[in-house]
C-alpha positions in Angstrom: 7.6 162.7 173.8 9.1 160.7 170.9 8.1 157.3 170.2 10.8 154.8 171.9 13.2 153.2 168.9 13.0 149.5 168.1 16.2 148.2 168.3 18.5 145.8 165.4 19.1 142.7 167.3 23.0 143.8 166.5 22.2 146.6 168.9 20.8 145.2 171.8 22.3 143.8 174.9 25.4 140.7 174.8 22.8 139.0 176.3 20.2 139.0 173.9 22.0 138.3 171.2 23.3 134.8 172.6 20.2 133.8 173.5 19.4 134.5 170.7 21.7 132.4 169.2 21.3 129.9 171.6 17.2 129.4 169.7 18.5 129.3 166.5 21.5 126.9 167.2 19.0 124.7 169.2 16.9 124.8 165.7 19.9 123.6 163.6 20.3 120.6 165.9 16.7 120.0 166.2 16.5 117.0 163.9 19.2 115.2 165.6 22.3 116.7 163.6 24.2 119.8 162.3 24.3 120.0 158.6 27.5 122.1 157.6 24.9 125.2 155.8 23.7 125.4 159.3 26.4 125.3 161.3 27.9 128.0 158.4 24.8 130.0 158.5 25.1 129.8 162.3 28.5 131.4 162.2 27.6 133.8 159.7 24.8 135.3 161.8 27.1 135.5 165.5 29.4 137.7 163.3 26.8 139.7 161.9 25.4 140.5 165.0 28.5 141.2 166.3 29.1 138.2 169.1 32.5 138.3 170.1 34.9 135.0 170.3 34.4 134.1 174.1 30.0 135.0 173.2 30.6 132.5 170.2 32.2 130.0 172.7 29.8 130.4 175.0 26.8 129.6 172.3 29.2 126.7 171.0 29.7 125.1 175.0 25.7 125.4 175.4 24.6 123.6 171.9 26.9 120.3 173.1 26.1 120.5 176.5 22.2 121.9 176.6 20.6 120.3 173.5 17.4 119.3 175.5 16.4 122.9 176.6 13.1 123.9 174.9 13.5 126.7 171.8 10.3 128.2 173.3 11.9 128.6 176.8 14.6 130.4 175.2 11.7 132.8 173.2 10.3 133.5 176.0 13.3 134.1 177.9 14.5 137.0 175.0 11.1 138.8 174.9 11.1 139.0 178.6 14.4 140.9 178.6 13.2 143.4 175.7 11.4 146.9 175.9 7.8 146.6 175.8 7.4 148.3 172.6 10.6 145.8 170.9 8.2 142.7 172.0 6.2 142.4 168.8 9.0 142.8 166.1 11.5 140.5 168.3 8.5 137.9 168.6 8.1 138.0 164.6 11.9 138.4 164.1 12.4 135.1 165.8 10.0 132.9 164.3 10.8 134.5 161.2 14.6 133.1 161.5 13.5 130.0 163.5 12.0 128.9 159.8 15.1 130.5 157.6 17.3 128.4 159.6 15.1 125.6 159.4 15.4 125.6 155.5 19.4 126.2 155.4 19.9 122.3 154.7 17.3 122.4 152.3 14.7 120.3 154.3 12.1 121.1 157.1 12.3 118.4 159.3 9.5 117.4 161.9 11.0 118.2 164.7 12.1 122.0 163.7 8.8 122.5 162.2 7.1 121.4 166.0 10.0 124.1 167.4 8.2 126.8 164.9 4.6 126.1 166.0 5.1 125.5 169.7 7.5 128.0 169.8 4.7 130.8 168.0 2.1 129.0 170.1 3.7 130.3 173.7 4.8 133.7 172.1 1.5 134.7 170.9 -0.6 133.1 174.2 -1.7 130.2 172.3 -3.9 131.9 170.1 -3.8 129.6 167.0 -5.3 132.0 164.7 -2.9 134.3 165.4 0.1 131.6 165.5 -0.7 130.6 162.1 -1.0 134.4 160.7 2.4 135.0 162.0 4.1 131.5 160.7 2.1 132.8 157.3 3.5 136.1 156.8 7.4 135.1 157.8 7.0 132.7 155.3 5.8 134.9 152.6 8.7 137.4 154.4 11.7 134.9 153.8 10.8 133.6 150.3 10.1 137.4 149.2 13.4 138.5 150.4 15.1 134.7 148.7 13.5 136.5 145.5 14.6 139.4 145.9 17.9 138.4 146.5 17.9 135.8 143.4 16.8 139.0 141.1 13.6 137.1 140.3 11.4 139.9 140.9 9.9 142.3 138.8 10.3 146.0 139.3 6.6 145.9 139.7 7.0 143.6 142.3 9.2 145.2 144.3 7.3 148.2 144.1 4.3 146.3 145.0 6.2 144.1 148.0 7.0 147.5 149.5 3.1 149.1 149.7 1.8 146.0 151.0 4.2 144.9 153.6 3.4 147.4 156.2 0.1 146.4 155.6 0.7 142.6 156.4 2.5 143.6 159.3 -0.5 145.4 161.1 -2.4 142.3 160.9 
């Protein structure tokens, strides 16, 4: 029997990908305000994942009307409609974008970096060990790919990025 298929978030159910929205507009408003790379960014991702207007809406109505919900809640709430075998990657993917989003504006402010930890905390049981292994290795994910994408690496590096990253990622 073949292995079950992890999914692109663009693939997955309406629902989601506007809660998954939901988390990462929650970040963006974290620190008491919207900067206009976030909101942008924001945008950028609901199109790219295909969200269509009255979704966008929808993620637009909640942000002004639900910003006290807790970003973990939300977590939880996505990897509890996911396949079993879609749980680990989904759990990475969102702290992952929870910190990219966070450093849109160009600053990591308090309160989004408590989202990142409490929200890795409750997806990974609160084991801190493995919390901080996880927060580590987006990290080292997102500024390798902001490399990448600048051209600052080295053939060698790429070449090097791509033997060692399935390696990370069984950790």
């Amino acid at each position: 029997m073949a292995k079950p298929k992890i999914r692109a978030l663009d693939a997955m159910p309406t629902e989601v990908k506007v809660l998954y929205t939901k988390l990462l507009g929650l970040q963006t408003i974290a620190d008491g305000q919207m900067h206009s790379k976030e909101f942008s960014d924001l945008y950028l991702f609901m199109v790219q994942i295909g969200l269509d207007a009255d979704s966008r809406d929808e993620v637009k109505r909640f942000l002004v009307s639900n910003s006290s919900v807790k970003i973990f809640e939300v977590a939880l709430d996505i990897v509890s409609l996911v396949g079993e075998h879609e749980k680990d990657a989904i759990r990475f993917s969102i702290i992952k974008d929870l910190i990219r989003i966070a450093r849109v504006d160009g600053h990591e402010a308090d309160e989004e970096l408590d989202n990142i930890h409490l929200t890795a905390g409750k997806l990974y049981d609160g084991d801190d060990e493995q919390t901080d292994k996880v927060i580590a290795l987006a990290r080292d994910t997102i500024e390798y790919d902001e490399k990448l994408l600048r051209n600052e690496l080295s053939e060698s590096e790429i070449k090097k990025g791509l033997k060692i990253w399935p390696q990370k990622r069984q950790r």
